[in-house]
N, C-alpha and C positions, 0 to 999 in steps of 0.2 A: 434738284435733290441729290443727284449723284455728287455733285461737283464738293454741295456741302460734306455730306458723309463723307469724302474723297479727305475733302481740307480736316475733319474731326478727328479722321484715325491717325493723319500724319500730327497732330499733334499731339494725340495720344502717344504715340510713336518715341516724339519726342520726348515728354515728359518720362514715359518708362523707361529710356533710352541713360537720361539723365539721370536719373535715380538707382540706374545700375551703376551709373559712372561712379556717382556718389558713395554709394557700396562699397567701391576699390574693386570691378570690374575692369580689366584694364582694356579689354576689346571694347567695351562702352564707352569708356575715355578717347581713344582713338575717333570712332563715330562720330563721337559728340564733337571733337578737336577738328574733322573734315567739316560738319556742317558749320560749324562756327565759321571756318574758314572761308568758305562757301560764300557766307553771309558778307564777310569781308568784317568781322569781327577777329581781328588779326592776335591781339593779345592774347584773351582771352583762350582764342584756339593755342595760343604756343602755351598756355599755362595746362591747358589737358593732355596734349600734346608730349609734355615734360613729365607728367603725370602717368602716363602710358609707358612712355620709353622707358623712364627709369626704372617699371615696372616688369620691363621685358617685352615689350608689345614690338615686334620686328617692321609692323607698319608703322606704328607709330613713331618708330625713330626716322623711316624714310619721311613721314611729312613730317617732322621738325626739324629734318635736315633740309627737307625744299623751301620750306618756310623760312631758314634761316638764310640759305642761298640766297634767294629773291633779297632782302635786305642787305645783301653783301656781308654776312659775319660769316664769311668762306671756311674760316679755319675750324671752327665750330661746326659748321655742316659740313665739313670732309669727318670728322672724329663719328657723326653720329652717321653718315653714310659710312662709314666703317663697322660702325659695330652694325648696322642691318646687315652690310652683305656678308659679313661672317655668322650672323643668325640666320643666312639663306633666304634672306627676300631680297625676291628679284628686280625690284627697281629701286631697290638699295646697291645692289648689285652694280644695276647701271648708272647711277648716279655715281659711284666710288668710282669708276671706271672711268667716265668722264672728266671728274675732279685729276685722276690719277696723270690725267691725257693733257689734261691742261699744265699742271705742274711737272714738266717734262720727266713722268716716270713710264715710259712708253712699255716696257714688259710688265706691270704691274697693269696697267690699262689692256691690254691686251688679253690678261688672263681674267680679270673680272667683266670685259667685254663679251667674252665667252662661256664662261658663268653663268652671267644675265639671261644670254640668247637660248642656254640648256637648260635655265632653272624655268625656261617659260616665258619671260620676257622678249616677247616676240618684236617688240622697238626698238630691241638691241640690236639686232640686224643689222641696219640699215650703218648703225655707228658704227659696228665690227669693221663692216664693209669697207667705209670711207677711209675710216682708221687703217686699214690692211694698203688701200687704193697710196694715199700719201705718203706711204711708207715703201711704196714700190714694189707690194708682192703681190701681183695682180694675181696669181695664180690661185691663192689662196682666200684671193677675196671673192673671186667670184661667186662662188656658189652661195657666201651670207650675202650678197649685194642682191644676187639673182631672187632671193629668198623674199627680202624687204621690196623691190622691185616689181614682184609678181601680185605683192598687197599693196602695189600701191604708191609707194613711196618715190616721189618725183625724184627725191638729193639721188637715192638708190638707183635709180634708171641713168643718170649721167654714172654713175663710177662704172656699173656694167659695162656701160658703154665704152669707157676710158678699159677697162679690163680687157673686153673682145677686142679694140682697136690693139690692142696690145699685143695680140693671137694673131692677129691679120682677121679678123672677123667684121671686115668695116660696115658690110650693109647690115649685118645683124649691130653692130655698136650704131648705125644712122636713124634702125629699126626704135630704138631704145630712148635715141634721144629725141627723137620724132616726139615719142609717147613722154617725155619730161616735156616738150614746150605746149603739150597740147594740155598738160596738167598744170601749165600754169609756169616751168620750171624756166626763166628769162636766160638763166645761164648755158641754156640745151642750144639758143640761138646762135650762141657765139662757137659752140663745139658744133655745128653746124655748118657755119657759115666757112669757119676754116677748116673743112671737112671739103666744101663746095671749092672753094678756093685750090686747094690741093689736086683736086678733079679737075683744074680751071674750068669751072663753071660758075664765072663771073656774075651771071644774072641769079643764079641759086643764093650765091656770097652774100650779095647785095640784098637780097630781100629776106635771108634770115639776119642778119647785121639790123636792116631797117625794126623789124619788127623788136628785136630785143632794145633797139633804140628808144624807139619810140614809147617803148614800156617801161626806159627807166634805166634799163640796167646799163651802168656805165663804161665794163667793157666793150660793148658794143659799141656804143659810139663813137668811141676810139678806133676799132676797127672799120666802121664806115667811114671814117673821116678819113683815117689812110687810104679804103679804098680809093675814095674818091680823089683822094689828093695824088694818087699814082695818075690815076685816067687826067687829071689836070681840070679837074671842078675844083678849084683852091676856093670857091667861094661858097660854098656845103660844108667842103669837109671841112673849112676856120668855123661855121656855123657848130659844128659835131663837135669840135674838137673844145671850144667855149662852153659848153654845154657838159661836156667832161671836166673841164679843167674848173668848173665852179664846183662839181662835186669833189675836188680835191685831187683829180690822177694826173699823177706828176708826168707821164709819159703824153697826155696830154696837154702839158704843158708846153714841154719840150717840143709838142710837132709847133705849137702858135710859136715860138721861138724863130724857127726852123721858115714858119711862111712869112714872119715879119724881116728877116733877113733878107729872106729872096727879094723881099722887096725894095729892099734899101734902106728898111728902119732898123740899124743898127743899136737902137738906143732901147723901142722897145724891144726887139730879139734877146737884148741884153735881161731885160726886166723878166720876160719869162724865164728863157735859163736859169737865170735865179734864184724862180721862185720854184720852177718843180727842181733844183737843186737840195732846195729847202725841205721838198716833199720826196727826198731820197732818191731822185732821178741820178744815177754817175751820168748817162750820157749827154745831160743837159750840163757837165763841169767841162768834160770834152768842150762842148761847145761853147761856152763862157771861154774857153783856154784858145781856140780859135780866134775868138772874137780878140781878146787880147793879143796876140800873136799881128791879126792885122794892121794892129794899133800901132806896133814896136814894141808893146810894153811885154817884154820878153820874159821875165822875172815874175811874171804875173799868170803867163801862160804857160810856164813849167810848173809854176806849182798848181795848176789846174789840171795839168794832164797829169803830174804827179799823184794828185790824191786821185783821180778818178784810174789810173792802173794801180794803184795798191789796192782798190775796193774791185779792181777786178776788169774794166771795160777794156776791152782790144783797141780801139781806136785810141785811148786814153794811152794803152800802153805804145801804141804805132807812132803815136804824137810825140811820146816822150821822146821816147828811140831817135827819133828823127832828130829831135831838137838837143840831144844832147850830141849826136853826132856831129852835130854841127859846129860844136862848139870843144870839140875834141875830147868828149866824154866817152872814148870808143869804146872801151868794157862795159859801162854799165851800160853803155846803146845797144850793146850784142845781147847783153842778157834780159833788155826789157822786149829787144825784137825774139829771143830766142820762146819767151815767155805767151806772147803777142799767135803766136805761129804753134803752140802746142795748145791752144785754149780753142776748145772746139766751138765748130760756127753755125 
């Protein structure tokens, strides 16, 4: 009997709900636009939705600006995430913030990140934080990172972490990311593991590296494949490194390159270079330019080391140097070695 009575008034609920909406209610418009939504009655909620905002309803405009996100009509849900967070609702707020962060207007994101997190919007946090962390002012991030971290927030426990290593505060930043991998956070394993590593505490490396592995996350694998390929288990880390390189990481690419050479497969070493070339790897064009170099095909491997030092790589730039030295190109050999040797290592 409870459960009926229970089911009776929610649709009393409803019904009155709707009939305010009907009225020109515009907080009932909003309501009724969530629960529709809810239902996954998607139209329908953006028609109350629209009905509400137009109205002034400052909620209302955040969920038909989420609503229009989700669909991707961005530019329409930044206009109405604009007008919430100048109406003072706070995950309008954050959502404008966000949009701002994406379309690279970094001081405008910044001030409606903080906005968000004073108007109340206590999820802002955590984005303040990150936002502050990538942008290299650890200083200031920490106490919103500290904030979101302390409720919880796994992404929040790695920037802390990145913050205090920052301070020299490594056991409190180990303390931090401990508590992200224990929340599940896969990325805490690989700031771990090169944490371990630094310590040379090899066996530590190894078994945060394994775990984020085995979980999926494709940094890591990459990382244990190096490991392992330094110790010289070349046949793990080809395993690790395969297993990366199908998720797409060109740097793992570049090491199957690297062990097909060692081995005397020229042809496939060539085939991976390539292809994490393809997937924006410069030091796998280095190595393509090498590979050509062995060849004779000279011409082949200056314009290999050549694009890969104008995109920036030292070895690409060493490679040039050399090869044009050699061929009595002494100025520009000085200037790509002088280039090569101010580029930090």
């Amino acid at each position: 009997m409870p459960g009926r009575l229970r089911n009776w008034n929610t649709r009393v609920d409803d019904f009155l709900r709707r009939k305010a909406a009907e009225g020109g209610n515009v907080v009932a418009m909003a309501r009724v636009a969530a629960d529709l939504r809810e239902r996954g009655q998607l139209a329908e909620a953006e028609e109350w939705y629209r009905r509400a905002a137009s109205g002034g309803d400052r909620i209302a405009m955040t969920g038909l600006a989420r609503l229009l996100s989700d669909r991707g009509e961005h530019a329409e849900a930044e206009r109405w995430y604009h007008e919430a967070a100048q109406a003072g609702e706070p995950h309008g707020m954050l959502g404008y913030a966000r949009t701002c962060e994406k379309n690279g207007r970094p001081e405008d994101a910044e001030h409606w990140y903080v906005a968000a997190c004073r108007a109340g919007a206590t999820e802002a946090c955590g984005p303040l934080g990150h936002f502050l962390v990538e942008t290299g002012r650890f200083a200031d991030a920490e106490s919103w990172c500290r904030r979101a971290a302390e409720d919880g927030d796994s992404r929040a426990m790695l920037d802390l972490g990145r913050a205090l290593q920052e301070r020299g505060l490594i056991e409190d930043a180990v303390s931090w990311w401990r508590a992200a991998a224990e929340a599940g956070e896969l990325a805490a394993t690989c700031l771990l593991g090169r944490q371990a590593e630094r310590a040379r505490r090899e066996g530590d490396a190894e078994r945060w590296f394994r775990r984020g592995a085995k979980g999926g996350y494709v940094e890591a694998k990459v990382r244990l494949g190096l490991l392992l390929h330094r110790r010289g288990e070349v046949e793990e880390a080809e395993h690790w490194y395969l297993a990366a390189a199908e998720a797409g990481d060109a740097a793992a690419m570049t090491n199957l390159g690297v062990l097909a050479r060692n081995r005397g497969d020229e042809g496939e070493a060539a085939a991976w270079y390539r292809k994490a070339a393809e997937h924006g790897s410069v030091p796998a064009l280095t190595n393509l330019g090498h590979l050509a170099e062995a060849r004779d095909d000279l011409a082949r491997a200056e314009r290999c080391f050549r694009t890969a030092a104008e995109t920036g790589d030292v070895q690409g730039m060493l490679s040039l140097a050399r090869m044009l030295r050699a061929r009595g190109a002494l100025a520009e050999a000085e200037q790509w070695q002088g280039r090569a040797e101010d580029r930090p290592r």
